[in-house]
C-alpha positions as CSV (number, residue, x, y, z in Angstrom):
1,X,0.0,0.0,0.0
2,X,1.0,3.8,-1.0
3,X,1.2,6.0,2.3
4,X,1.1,9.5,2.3
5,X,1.4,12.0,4.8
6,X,-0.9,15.2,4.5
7,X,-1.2,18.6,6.1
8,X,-4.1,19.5,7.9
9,X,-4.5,23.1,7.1
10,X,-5.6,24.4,10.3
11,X,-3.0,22.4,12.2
12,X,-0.6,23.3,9.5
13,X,-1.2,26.8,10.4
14,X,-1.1,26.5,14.0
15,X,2.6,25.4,13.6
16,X,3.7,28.1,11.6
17,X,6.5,29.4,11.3
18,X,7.9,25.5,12.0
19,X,6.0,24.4,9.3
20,X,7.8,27.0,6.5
21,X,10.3,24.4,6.1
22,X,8.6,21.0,5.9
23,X,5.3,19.2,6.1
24,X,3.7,18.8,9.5
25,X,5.1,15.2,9.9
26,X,8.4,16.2,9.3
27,X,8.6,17.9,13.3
28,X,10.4,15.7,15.7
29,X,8.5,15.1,19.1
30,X,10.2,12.4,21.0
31,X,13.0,10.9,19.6
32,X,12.2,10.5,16.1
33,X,10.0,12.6,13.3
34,X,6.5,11.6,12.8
35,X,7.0,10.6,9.3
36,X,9.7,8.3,10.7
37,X,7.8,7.0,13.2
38,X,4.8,6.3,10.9
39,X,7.7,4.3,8.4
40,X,8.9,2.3,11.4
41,X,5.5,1.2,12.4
42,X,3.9,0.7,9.4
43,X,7.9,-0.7,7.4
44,X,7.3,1.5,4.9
45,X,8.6,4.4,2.9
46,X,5.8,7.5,3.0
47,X,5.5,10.5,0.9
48,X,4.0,13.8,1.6
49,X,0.4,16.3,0.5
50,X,1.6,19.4,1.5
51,X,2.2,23.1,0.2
52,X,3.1,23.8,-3.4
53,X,6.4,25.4,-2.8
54,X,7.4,22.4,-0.4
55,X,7.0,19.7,-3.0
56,X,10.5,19.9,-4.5
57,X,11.7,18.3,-1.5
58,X,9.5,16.5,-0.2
59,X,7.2,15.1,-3.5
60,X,4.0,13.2,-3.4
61,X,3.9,9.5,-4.6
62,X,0.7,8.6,-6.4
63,X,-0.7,4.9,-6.9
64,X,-3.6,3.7,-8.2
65,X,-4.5,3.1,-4.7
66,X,-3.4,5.0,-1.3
67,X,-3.7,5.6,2.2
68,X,-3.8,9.2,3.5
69,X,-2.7,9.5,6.9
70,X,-2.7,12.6,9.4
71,X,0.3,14.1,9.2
72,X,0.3,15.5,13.0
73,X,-1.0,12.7,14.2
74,X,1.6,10.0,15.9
75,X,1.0,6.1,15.4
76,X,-0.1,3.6,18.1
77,X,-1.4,-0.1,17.6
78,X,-4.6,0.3,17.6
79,X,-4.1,3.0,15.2
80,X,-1.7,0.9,13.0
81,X,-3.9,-2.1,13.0
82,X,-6.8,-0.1,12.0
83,X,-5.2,1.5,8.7
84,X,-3.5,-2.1,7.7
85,X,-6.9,-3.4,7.5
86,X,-8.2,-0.1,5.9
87,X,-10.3,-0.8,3.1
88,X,-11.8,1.5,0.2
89,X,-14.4,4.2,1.2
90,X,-13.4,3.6,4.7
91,X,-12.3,6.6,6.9
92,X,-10.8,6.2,10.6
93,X,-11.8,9.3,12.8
94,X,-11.3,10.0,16.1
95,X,-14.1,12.3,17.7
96,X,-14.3,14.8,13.9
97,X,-10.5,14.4,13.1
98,X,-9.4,12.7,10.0
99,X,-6.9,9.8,10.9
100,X,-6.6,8.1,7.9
101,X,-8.6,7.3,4.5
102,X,-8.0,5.4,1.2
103,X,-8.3,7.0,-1.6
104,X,-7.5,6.2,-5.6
105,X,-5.4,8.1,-7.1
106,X,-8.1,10.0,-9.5
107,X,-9.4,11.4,-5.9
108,X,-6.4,12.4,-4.6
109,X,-6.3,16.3,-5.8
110,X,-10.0,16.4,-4.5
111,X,-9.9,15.1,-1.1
112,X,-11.2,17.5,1.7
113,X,-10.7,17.3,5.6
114,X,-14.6,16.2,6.4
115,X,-15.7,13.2,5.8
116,X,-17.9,12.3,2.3
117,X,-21.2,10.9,2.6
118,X,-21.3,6.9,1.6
119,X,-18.3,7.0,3.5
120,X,-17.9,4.1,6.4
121,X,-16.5,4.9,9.5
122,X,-14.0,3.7,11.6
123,X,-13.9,4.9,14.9
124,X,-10.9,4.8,17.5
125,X,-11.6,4.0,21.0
126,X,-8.4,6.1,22.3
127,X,-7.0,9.4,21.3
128,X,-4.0,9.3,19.3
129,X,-0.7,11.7,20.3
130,X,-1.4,14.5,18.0
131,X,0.2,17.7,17.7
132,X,-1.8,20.7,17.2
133,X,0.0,23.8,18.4
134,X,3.9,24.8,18.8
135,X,3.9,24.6,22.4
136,X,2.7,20.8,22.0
137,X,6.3,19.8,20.9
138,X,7.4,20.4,24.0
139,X,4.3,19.8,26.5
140,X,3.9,16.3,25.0
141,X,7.2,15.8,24.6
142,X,7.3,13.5,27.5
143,X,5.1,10.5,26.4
144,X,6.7,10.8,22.8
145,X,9.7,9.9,24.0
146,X,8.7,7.3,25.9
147,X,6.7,6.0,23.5
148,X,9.9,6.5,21.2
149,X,12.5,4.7,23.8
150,X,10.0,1.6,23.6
151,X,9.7,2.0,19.6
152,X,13.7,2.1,19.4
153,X,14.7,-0.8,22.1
154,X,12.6,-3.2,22.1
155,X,14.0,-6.7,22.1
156,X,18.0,-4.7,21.2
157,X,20.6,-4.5,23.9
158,X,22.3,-1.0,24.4
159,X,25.8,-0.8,24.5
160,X,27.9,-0.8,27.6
161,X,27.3,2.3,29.3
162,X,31.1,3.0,30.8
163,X,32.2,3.1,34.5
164,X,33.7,6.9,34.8
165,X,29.8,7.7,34.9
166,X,27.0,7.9,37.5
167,X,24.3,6.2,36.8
168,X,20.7,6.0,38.3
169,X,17.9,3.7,36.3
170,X,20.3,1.9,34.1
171,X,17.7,-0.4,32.8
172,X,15.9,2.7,31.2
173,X,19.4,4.0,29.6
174,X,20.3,3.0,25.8
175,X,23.5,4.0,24.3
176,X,23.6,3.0,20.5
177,X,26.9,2.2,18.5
178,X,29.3,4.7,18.6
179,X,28.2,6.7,21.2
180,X,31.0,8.2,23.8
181,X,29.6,9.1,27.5
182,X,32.3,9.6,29.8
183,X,32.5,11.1,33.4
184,X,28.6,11.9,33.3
185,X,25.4,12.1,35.8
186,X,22.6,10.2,33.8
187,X,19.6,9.8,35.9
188,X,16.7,7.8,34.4
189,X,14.7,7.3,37.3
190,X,12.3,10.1,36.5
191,X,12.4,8.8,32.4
192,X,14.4,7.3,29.7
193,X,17.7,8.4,28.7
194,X,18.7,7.7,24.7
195,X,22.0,8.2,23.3
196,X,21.8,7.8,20.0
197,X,24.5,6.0,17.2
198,X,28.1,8.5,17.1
199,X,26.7,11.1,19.6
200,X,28.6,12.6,22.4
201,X,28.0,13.3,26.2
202,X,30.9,14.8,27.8
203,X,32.7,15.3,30.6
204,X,30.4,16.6,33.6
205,X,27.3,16.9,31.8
206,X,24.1,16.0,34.4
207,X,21.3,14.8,32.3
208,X,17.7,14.1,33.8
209,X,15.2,12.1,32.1
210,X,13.5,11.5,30.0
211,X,15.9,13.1,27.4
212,X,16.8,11.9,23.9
213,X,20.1,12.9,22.1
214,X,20.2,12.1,18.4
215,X,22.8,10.7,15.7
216,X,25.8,12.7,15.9
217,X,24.5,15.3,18.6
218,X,26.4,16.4,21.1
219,X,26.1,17.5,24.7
220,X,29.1,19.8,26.0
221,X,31.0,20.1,29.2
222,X,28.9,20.4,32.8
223,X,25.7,21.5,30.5
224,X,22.4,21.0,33.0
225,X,19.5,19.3,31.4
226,X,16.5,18.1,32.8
227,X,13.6,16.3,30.6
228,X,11.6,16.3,28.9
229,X,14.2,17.3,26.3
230,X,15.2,16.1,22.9
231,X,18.4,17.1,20.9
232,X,17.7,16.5,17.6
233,X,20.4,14.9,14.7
234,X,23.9,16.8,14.8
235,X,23.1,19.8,17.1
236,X,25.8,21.0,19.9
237,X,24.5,22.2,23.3
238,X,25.2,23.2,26.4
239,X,24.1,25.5,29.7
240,X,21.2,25.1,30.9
241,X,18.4,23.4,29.0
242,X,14.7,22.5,30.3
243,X,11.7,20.6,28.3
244,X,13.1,21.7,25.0
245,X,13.2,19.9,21.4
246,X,15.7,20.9,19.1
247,X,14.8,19.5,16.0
248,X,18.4,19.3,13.8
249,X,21.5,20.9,13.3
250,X,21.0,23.5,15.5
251,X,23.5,25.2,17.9
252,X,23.0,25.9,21.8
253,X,26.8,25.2,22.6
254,X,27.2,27.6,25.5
255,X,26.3,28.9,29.2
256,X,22.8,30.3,29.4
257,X,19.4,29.1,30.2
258,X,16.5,27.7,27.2
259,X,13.2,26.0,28.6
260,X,10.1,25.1,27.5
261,X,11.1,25.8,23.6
262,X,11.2,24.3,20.2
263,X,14.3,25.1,17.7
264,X,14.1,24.2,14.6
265,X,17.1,23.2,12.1
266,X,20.4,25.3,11.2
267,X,19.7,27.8,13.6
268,X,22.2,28.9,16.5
269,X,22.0,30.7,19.9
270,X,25.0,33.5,21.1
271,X,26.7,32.5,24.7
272,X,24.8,33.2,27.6
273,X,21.3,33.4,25.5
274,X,18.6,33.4,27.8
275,X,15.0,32.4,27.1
276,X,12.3,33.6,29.8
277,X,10.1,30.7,30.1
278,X,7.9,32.3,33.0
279,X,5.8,35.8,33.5
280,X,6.5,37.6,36.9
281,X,3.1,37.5,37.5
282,X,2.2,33.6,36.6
283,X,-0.1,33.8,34.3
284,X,-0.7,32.0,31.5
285,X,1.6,32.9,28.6
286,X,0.4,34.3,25.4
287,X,2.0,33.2,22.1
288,X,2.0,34.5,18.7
289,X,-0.7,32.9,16.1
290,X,0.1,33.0,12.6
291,X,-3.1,32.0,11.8
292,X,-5.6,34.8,14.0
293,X,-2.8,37.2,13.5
294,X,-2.8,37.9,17.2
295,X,-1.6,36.7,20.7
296,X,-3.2,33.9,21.7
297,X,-3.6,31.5,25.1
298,X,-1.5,28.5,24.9
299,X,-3.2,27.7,28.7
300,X,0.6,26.9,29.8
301,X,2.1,28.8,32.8
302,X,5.7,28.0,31.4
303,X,6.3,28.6,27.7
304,X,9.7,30.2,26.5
305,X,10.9,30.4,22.6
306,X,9.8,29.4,19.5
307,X,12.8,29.4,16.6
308,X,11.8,29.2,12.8
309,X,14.7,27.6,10.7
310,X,18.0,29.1,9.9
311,X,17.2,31.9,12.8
312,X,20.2,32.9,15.1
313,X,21.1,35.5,17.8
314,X,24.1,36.8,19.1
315,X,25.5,36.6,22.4
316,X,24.0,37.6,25.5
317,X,20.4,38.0,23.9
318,X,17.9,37.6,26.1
319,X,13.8,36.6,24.6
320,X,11.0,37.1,26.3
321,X,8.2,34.7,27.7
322,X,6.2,33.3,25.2
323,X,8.4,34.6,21.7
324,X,7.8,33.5,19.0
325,X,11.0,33.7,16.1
326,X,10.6,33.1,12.1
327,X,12.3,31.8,9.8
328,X,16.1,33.3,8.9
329,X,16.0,36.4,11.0
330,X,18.9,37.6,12.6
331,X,18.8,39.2,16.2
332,X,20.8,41.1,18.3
333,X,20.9,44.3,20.7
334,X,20.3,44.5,24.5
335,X,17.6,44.2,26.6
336,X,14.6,42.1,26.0
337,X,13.5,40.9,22.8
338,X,9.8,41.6,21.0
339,X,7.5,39.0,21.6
340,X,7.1,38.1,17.8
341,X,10.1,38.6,15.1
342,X,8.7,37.9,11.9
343,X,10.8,36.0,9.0
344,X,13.9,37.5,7.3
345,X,14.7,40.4,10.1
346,X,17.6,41.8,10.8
347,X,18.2,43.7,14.2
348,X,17.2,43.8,18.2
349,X,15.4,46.2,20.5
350,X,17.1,48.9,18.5
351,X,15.1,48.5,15.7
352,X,14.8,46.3,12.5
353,X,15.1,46.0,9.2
354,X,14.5,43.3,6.1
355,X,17.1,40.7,5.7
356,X,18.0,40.7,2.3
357,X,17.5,37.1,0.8
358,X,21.0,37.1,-1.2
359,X,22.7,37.4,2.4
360,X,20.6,35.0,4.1
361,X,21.5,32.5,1.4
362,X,25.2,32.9,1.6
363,X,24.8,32.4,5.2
364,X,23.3,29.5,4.8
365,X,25.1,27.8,2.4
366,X,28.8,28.6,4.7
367,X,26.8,26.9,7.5
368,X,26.0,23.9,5.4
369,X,29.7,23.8,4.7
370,X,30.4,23.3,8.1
371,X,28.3,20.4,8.6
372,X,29.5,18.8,5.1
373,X,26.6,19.2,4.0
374,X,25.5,21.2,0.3
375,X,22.8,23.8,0.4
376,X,21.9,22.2,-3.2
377,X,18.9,24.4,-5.2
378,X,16.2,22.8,-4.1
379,X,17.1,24.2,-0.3
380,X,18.1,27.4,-1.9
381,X,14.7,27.7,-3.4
382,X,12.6,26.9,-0.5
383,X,14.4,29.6,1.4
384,X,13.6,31.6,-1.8
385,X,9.9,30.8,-1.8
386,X,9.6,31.2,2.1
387,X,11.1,34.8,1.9
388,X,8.5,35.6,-0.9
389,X,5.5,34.7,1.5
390,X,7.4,36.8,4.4
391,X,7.9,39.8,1.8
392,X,4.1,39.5,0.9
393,X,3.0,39.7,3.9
394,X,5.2,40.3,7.5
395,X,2.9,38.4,9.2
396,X,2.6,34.8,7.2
């Protein structure tokens, strides 16, 4: 069977500006990205509906006949088993939320997010992990990785965790191949601790579960972190880090404190960058909506900094509770931040101005090089495409 992945506008939306960069199943929460959950689950290769401008690199594959999953929606057995026996006109819902339908390939450009009448329903008896907001990568980071750990270890023996360290809650610790911990605190009693294949805990790091640290991530010297965190594929941190997901390739290398805050890929925070993850007077914080243009209520007393893709700010910058960051914006300049920096701005408290696009792509493409990696021309026009929307419109 043919899987695809799609977008669910509204959600979509609601995970702007994450969601400039890639389809909604391409966010990590946990240990791994919903799309590669879904492929370990269901052993097989997906493919994504999404946006027009994202299809370059991430295309749709069309059969004659498919399965359309939920994109934001994260995979459990009773979910799996239901699509594997998923027949035609059947739909699984869960309360009036599309889970999964099956489709032929003539129907694919006209598929809605309702149900169709001569439809048959399938309906789940428990409530699917599903992420609907920004602040859900983090507040629901917990059970994902758990979920993940169980996913990732089940019936595999870690690797020999080494005697310089201090170790609490072995049996919830899993070091994959290649991985280097030496002269570490790793307590799992509170959650599971992964180390993921050719990543790097060093000396005097104290890690609190449950935490995940990718392939090839790193944590550095005495950094502080308690779960639920995740440090996504190839990203560097250190300081002080609380219920955060950093999602790839992203730096937080030095002193300074980030909770309760998603960072997406190739971006980078200045030593002794602080996020506020708590208002003075405890009340709930208010975060940025792309999608009502306004403020709005995540119903969370601790919320800290949301990071768009290729974003980065100099040293001693300090953000605000509840800010929200686009994509490619550069920041810098004393005292605290705005609450919402739109896509493609340069500047701080001072004032800002438009990041020009030729810049931002030369940027990019040095930082590429120093992860051996190409910014090829399909990343080059994504970045392109993304700036366009900004330029349209500030806000989107």
């Amino acid at each position: 069977m043919n899987y695809i992945l799609f977008d669910e506008s509204i959600v979509r939306t609601n995970l702007l500006p994450l969601t400039f960069m890639r389809p909604v199943a391409d966010i990590r929460v946990g240990i791994l990205t919903i799309r590669e959950k879904w492929e370990k689950q269901l052993k097989a290769k997906t493919s994504s509906l999404t946006e027009n401008y994202l299809t370059p690199k991430f295309p749709i594959i069309r059969e004659n006949e498919n399965v359309l999953i939920n994109g934001s929606v994260c995979p459990n057995e009773e979910v799996i088993s239901a699509i594997k026996n998923l027949k035609k006109n059947q739909i699984i819902l869960f309360n009036d939320t599309i889970i999964a339908l099956h489709v032929m390939e003539g129907e694919l450009d006209k598929i809605g997010e309702s149900a169709s009448e001569g439809i048959e329903e399938i309906k789940l008896s428990n409530p699917p992990l599903k992420i609907n907001h920004t602040w859900e990568i983090f507040s629901k980071n917990d059970i994902a990785i758990r979920e993940d750990f169980t996913l990732l270890t089940k019936g595999r023996k870690s690797q020999k965790i080494s005697g310089t360290n201090r170790v609490f809650g072995e049996n919830e610790i899993f070091v994959e191949k290649g991985a280097k911990v030496e002269c570490a605190i790793l307590n799992a009693t509170t959650g599971p601790i992964y180390i993921g294949k050719d990543a790097e805990v060093m000396e005097g790091a104290t890690i609190r579960g449950p935490f995940a640290l990718c392939e090839g991530a790193q944590v550095k010297m005495a950094a502080k972190i308690y779960g639920p965190t995740t440090i996504g594929p190839c990203c560097r941190v250190g300081g002080e880090i609380n219920n955060s997901v950093l999602f790839g390739f992203s730096n937080k290398a030095h002193d300074g404190f980030m909770g309760h805050s998603v960072i997406a890929e190739w971006c980078n925070l200045g030593a002794d960058t602080n996020t506020s993850n708590l208002k003075n007077t405890y009340d709930n914080v208010r975060l940025w909506s792309y999608g009502k243009q306004t403020f709005v209520d995540t119903h969370l007393q601790f919320c800290g900094l949301i990071m768009g893709d290729h974003s980065k700010c100099a040293i001693d910058t300090q953000f605000n509770t509840g800010t929200v960051v686009g994509v490619s914006a550069n920041i810098f300049g004393s005292g605290l931040q705005r609450n919402f920096i739109p896509s493609f701005t340069w500047g701080g408290t001072a004032g800002h101005t438009n990041y020009d696009i030729k810049k931002a792509l030369k940027v990019a493409e040095i930082v590429f090089k120093r992860r051996h990696r190409t910014l090829d021309d399909i990343e080059k026009e994504l970045l392109t495409n993304v700036y366009s929307i900004t330029m349209k419109n500030k806000f989107l």
